[in-house]
C-alpha positions as CSV (number, residue, x, y, z in Angstrom):
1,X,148.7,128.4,89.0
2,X,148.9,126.1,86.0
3,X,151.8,123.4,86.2
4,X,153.3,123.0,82.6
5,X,155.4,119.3,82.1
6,X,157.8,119.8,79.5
7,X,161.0,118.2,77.6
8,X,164.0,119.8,77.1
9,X,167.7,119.5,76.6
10,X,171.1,120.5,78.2
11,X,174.0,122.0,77.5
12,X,175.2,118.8,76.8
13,X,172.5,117.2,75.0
14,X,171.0,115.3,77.9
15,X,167.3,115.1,77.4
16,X,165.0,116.5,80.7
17,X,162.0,115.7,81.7
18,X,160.1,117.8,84.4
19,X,157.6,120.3,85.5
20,X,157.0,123.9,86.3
21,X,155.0,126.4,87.8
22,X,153.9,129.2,85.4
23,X,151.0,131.4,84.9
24,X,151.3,131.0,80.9
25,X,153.2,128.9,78.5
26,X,155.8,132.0,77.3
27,X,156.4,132.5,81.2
28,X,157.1,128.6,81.6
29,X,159.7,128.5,78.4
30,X,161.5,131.8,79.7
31,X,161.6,129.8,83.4
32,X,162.9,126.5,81.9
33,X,165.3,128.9,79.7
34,X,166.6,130.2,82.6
35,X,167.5,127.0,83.6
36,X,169.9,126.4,80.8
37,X,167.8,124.5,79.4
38,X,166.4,124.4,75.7
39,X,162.6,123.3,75.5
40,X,161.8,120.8,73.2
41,X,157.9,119.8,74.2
42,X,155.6,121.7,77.1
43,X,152.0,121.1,77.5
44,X,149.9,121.9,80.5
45,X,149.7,119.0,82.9
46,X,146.0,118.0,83.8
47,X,144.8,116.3,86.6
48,X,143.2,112.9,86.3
49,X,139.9,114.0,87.6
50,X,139.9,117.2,84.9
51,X,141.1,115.2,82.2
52,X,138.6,112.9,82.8
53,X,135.9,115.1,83.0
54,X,137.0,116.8,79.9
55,X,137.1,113.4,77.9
56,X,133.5,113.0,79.1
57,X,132.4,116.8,77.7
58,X,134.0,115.7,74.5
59,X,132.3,112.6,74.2
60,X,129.3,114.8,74.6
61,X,129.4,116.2,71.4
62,X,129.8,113.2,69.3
63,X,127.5,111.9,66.9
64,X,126.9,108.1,65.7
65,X,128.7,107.7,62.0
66,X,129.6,104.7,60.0
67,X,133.0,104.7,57.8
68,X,136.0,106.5,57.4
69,X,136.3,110.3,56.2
70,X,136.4,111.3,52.9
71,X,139.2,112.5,50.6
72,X,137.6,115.5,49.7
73,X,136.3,116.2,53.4
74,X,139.9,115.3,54.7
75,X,141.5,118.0,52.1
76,X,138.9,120.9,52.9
77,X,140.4,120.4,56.5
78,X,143.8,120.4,55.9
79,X,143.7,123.5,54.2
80,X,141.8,125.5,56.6
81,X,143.9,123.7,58.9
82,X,147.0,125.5,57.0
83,X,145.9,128.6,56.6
84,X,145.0,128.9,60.6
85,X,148.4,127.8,61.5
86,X,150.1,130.3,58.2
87,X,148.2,133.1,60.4
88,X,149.6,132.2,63.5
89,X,146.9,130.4,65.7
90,X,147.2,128.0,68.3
91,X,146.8,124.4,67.0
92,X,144.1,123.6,69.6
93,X,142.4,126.6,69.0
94,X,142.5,125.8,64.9
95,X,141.5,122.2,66.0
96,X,138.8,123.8,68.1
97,X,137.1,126.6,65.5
98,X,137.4,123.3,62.6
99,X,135.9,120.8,64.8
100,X,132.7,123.5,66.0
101,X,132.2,124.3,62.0
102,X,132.3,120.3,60.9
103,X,129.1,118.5,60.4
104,X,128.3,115.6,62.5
105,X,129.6,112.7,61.2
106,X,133.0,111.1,61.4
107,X,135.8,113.9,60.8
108,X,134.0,115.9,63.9
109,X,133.8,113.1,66.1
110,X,137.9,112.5,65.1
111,X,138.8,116.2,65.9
112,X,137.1,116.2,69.1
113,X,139.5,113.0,70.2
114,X,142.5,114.9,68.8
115,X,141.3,118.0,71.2
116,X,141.3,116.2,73.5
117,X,144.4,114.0,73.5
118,X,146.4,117.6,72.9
119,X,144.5,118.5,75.9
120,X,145.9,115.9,77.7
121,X,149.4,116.4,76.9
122,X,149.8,114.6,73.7
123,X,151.2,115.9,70.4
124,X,149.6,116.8,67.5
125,X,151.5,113.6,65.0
126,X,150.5,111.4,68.5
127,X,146.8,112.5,68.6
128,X,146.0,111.7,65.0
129,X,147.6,108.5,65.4
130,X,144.9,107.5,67.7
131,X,142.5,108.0,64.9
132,X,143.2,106.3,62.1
133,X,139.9,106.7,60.2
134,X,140.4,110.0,59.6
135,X,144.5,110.2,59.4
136,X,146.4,107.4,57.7
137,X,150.2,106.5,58.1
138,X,151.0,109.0,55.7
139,X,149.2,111.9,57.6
140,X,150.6,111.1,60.7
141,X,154.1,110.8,59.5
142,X,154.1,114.2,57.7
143,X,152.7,115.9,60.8
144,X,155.5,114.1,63.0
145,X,158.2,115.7,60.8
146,X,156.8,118.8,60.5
147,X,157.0,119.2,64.5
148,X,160.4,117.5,65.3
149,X,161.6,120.4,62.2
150,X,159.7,123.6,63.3
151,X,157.6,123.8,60.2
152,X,154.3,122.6,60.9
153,X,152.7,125.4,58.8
154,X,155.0,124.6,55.8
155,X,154.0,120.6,56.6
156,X,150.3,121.2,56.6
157,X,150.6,123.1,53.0
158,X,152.7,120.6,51.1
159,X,149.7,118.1,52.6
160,X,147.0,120.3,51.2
161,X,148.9,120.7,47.9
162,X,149.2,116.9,48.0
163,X,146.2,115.8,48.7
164,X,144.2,118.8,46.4
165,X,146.5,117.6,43.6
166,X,145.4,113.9,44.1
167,X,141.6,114.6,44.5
168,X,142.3,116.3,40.9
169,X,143.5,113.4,39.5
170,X,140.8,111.3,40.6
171,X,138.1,113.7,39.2
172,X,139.6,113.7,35.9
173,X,139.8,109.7,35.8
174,X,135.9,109.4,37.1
175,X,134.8,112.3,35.3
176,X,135.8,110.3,32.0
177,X,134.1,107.5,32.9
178,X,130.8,108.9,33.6
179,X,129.8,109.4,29.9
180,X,130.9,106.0,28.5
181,X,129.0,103.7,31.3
182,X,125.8,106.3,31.6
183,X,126.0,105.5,27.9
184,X,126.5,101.7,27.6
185,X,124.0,101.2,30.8
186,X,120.9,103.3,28.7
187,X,122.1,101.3,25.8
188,X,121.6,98.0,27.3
189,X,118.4,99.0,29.2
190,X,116.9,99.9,25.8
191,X,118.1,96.7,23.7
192,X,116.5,94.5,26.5
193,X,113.3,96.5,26.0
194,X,113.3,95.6,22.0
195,X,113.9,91.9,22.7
196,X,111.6,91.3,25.4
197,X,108.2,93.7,23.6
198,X,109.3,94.7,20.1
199,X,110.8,91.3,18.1
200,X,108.2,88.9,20.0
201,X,105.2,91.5,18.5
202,X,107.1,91.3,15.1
203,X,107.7,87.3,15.6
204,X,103.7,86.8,15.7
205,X,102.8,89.2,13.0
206,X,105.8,87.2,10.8
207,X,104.0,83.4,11.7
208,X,100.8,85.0,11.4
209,X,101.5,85.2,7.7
210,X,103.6,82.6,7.0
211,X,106.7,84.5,5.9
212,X,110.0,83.3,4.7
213,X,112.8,84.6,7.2
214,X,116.0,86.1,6.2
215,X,118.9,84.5,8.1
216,X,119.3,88.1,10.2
217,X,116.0,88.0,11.2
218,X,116.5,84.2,12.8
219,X,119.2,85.0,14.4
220,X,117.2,88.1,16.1
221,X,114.2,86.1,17.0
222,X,116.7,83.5,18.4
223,X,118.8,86.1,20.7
224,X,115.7,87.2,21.8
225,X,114.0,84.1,23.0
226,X,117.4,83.9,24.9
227,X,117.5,86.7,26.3
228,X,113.4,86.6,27.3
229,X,114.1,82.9,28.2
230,X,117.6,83.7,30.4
231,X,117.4,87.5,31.3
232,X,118.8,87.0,34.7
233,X,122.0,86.1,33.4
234,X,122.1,89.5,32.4
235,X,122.7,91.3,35.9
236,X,123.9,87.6,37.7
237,X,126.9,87.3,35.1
238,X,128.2,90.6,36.0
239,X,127.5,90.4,39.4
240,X,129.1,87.1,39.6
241,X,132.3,88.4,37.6
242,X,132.8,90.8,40.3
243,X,132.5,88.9,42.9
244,X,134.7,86.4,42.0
245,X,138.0,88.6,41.2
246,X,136.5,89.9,44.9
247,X,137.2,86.6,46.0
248,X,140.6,86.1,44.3
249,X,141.7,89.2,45.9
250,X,141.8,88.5,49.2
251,X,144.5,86.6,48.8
252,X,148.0,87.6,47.9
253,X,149.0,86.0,44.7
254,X,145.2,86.5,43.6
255,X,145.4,90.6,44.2
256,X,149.1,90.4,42.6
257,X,147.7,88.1,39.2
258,X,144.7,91.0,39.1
259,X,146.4,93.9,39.1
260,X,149.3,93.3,36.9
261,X,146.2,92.1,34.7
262,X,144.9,95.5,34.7
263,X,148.1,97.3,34.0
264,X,149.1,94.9,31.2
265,X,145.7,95.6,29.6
266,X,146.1,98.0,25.9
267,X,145.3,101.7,26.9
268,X,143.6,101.5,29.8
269,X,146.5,99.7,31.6
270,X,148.7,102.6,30.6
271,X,146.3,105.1,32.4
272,X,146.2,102.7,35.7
273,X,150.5,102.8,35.7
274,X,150.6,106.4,34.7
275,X,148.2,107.4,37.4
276,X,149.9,105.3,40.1
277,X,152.9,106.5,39.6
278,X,152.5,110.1,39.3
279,X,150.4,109.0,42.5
280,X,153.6,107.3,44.5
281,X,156.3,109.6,43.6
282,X,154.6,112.2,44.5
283,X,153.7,110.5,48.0
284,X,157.3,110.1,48.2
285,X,159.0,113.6,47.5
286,X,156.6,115.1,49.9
287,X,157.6,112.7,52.6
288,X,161.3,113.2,51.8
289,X,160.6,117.0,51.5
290,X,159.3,117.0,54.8
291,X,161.7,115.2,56.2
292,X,160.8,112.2,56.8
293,X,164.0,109.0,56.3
294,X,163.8,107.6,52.8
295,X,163.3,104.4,54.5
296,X,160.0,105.3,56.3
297,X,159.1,107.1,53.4
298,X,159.2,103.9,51.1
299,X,157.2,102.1,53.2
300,X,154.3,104.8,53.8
301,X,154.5,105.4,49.7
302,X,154.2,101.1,49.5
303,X,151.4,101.0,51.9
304,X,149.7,103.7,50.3
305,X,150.0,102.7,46.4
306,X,147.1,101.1,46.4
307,X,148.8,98.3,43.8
308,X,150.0,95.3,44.7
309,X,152.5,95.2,42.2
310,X,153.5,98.6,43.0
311,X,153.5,97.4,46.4
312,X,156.1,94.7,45.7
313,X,158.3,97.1,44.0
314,X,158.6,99.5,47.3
315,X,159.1,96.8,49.1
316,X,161.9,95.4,47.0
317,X,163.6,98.5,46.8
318,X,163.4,99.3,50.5
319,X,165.3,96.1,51.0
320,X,167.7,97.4,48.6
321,X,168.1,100.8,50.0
322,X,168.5,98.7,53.7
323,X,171.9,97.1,52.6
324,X,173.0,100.5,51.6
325,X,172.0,100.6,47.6
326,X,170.8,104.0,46.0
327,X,167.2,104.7,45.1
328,X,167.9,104.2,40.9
329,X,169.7,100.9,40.8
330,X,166.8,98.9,42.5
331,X,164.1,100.9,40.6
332,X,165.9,99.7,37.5
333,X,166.8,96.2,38.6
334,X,162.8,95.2,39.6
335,X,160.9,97.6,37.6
336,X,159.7,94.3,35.3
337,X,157.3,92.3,37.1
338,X,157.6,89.0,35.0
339,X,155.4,86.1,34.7
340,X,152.7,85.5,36.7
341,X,150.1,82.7,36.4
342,X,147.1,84.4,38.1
343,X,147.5,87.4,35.6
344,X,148.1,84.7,32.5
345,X,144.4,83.2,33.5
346,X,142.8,86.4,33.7
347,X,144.1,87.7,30.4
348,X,143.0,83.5,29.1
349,X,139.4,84.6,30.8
350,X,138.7,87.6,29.7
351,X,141.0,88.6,26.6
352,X,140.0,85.9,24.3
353,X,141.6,82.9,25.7
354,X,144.3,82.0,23.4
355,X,144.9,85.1,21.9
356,X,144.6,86.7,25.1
357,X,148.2,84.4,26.3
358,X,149.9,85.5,23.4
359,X,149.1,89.2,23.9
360,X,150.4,88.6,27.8
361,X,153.3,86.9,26.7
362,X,154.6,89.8,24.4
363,X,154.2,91.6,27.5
364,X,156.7,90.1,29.7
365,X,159.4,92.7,29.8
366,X,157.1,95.8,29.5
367,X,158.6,97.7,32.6
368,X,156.3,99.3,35.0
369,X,158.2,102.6,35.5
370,X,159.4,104.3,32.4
371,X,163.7,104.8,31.8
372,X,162.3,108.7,32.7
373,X,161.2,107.6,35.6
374,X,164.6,105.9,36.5
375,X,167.2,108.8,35.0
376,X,165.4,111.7,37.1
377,X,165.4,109.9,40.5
378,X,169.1,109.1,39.2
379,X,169.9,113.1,38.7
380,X,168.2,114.3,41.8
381,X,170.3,111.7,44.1
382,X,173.3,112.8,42.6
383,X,172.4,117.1,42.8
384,X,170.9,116.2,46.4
385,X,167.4,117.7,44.8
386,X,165.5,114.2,44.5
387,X,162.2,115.8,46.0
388,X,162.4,118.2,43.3
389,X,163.0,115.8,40.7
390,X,160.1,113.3,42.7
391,X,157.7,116.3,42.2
392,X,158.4,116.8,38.4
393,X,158.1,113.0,37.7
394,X,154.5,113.5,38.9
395,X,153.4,116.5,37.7
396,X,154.9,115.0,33.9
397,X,152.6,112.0,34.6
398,X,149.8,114.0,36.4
399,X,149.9,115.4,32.7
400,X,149.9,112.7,30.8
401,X,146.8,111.2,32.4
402,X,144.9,114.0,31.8
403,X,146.0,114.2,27.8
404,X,145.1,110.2,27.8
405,X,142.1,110.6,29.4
406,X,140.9,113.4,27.1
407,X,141.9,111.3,24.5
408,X,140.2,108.3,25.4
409,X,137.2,110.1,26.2
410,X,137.6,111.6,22.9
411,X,137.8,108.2,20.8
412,X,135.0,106.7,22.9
413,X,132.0,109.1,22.1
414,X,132.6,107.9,17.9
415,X,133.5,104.5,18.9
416,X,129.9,104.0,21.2
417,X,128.3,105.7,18.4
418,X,129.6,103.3,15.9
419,X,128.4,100.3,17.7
420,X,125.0,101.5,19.0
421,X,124.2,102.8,15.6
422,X,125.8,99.4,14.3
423,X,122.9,97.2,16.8
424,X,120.2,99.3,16.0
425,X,120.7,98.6,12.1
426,X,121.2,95.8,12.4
427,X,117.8,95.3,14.6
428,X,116.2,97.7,11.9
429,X,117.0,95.8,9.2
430,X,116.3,92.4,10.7
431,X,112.8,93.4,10.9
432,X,111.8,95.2,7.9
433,X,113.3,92.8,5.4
434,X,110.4,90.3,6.0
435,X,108.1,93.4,6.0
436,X,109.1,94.5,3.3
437,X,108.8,90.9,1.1
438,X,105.3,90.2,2.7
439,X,104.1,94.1,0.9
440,X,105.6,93.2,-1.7
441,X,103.6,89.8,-2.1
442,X,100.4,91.8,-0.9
443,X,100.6,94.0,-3.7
């Protein structure tokens, strides 16, 4: 007969640890009920020697994979995963039927150590924590509160929801950036063709006859002997570029200079904020909506930002919220993230050095979270409601990327048109001004 360990509670509140004899887990709880006591946790209790043997069948059935698992890969799962538990189904047995239909690959080798460790008398939250390349801090945590409140099933939806909503939101932003760099890459491709073949073919016929060159053609030939003279420059310098803010970013004032640099920047910085906060407060009213303390929350939603200015924020309002503040007053006390020299010699570098500091300095006070932003957490601490109000902060922003990205996308098709059309006259015209005054001689 199996022997179920389990945790309970007394009449009084005392927490009990023991075991029982049962032949199922229903006959176990009404034993331990009969007690007097109210269960809390039971799992069957394994033997060393069958727990080790089943860790070995496990083991069996992985695979050899390199990385992490994907967004999109971890979201499929969590909504199957929801929709077995929303029917009713064992979590092992969901674990089990997901982890026999997953490719090899990292996500099966993860749910076939999560099987296992459940097997072994572990809880779900405590499982996934042992493997954090497919369940983060924010995974874990959710699960946790959805089992010390009952509601898995309701947990594992609002995840799905979650991460389905942020896997949107990172299709829209990718899927506008496809055109403009498929664009600019052909574009450059093809102007390197023209000055390394075409101008040098047009440069001999033009000495071959002795012509007079207009000052656009010179300044053709020129950037073309440059370019045939120094064309590795052309993949090195970006290369090179991207190493180095690589570089700078590994450490902490470096990451902090870059990424305020990026959301200072016209337009495109307001897509970054935008998309991190609809990102963060949306983190954060499904962790308070779950359950989970603010304070815990805050730090999952910091760690998880994926800014280091953001970053900064979260923390600075954690401490606040520690020495008994509200969640408003700190958002609207640090929600301007000042000077910073790192960021003032990126904007000197690559925003046209002088003109590039003024622009930054006009841009001191330019808050990071919107007076919205602020007034909404505000209203839902005072109505109790502040995952509601969480959840409609990102879904406004949610929106508003998508109309700026549509709009961006929608003023960079003219704008690439203008300027490719703009290089190739200018090209065209360089060359058939001398051919034209050499026919004209001929004739």
């Amino acid at each position: 007969m199996p022997t179920f360990q389990f945790e309970a509670m007394d009449a009084s509140g005392q927490e009990i640890k023991d075991v029982v004899e049962a032949a199922t887990q229903e006959e176990a709880q009404q034993t331990i009920r009969s007690m007097g006591y109210f269960v809390t946790k039971i799992s069957v209790k394994k033997s060393r020697a069958a727990a080790a043997e089943k860790k070995k069948k496990g083991k069996k059935g992985k695979t050899f994979a390199i990385g992490g698992v994907g967004s999109k890969q971890l979201t499929i799962f969590t909504r199957q995963l929801s929709i077995l538990q929303d029917a009713g189904m064992p979590i092992l047995r969901s674990l089990r039927i997901l982890e026999n239909q997953a490719k090899p690959g990292a996500l099966k080798n993860c749910l076939i150590d999560v099987c296992d460790e459940i097997e072994s008398g572990a809880t779900l939250s405590e499982a996934m924590a042992k493997s954090p390349k497919a369940f983060d801090r924010l995974y874990v945590n959710m699960i946790k509160a959805g089992e010390a409140g009952g509601a898995l099933e309701v947990i594992l939806q609002r995840l799905a929801e979650f991460q389905e909503r942020s896997q949107s939101l990172k299709r829209k932003v990718k899927g506008a950036l496809v055109y403009p760099v498929t664009v600019v890459t052909f574009a450059v491709g093809i102007l390197v063709f023209i000055m390394l073949k075409i101008v040098p073919a047009f440069q001999k016929i033009f000495a071959d006859f002795g012509a007079e060159l207009p000052v656009m053609t010179q300044i053709l030939i020129t950037a073309s002997e440059n370019v045939a003279r120094y064309w590795y420059l052309l993949p090195s310098i970006p290369l090179g570029i991207w190493l180095f803010i690589k570089l700078v970013r590994k450490f902490g004032p470096g990451r902090y200079g870059w990424d305020l640099f990026l959301l200072k920047l016209p337009i495109f910085g307001q897509l970054v904020e935008k998309n991190i906060v609809a990102r963060t407060t949306r983190t954060l009213g499904t962790l308070v909506s779950s359950g989970v303390p603010i304070l815990e929350a805050l730090q999952i939603t910091k760690d998880t930002s994926g800014n280091a200015v953001f970053e900064n924020l979260y923390g600075k309002i954690h401490e606040a919220i520690r020495e008994g503040e509200a969640l408003a007053t700190p958002m609207r006390d640090y929600c301007k993230p000042g000077f910073h020299p790192v960021a003032l010699f990126f904007w000197f570098m690559f925003v046209g050095g002088p003109i590039g500091v003024l622009l930054y300095l006009t841009k001191l006070n330019q808050k990071i979270l919107d007076d919205m932003v602020i007034n909404m957490v505000d209203v839902g601490e005072e109505t109790g409601e502040l995952d509601t109000m969480l959840y409609k902060v990102a879904d406004t922003f949610d929106e508003e990327v998508r109309v700026l990205t549509e709009s961006l996308t929608s003023l960079m098709e003219p704008l690439l048109i203008i300027c490719l059309g703009g290089m190739v006259g200018f090209i065209v015209i360089a060359l058939f001004m001398p051919l034209i005054s050499l026919i004209q001689k001929l004739s």
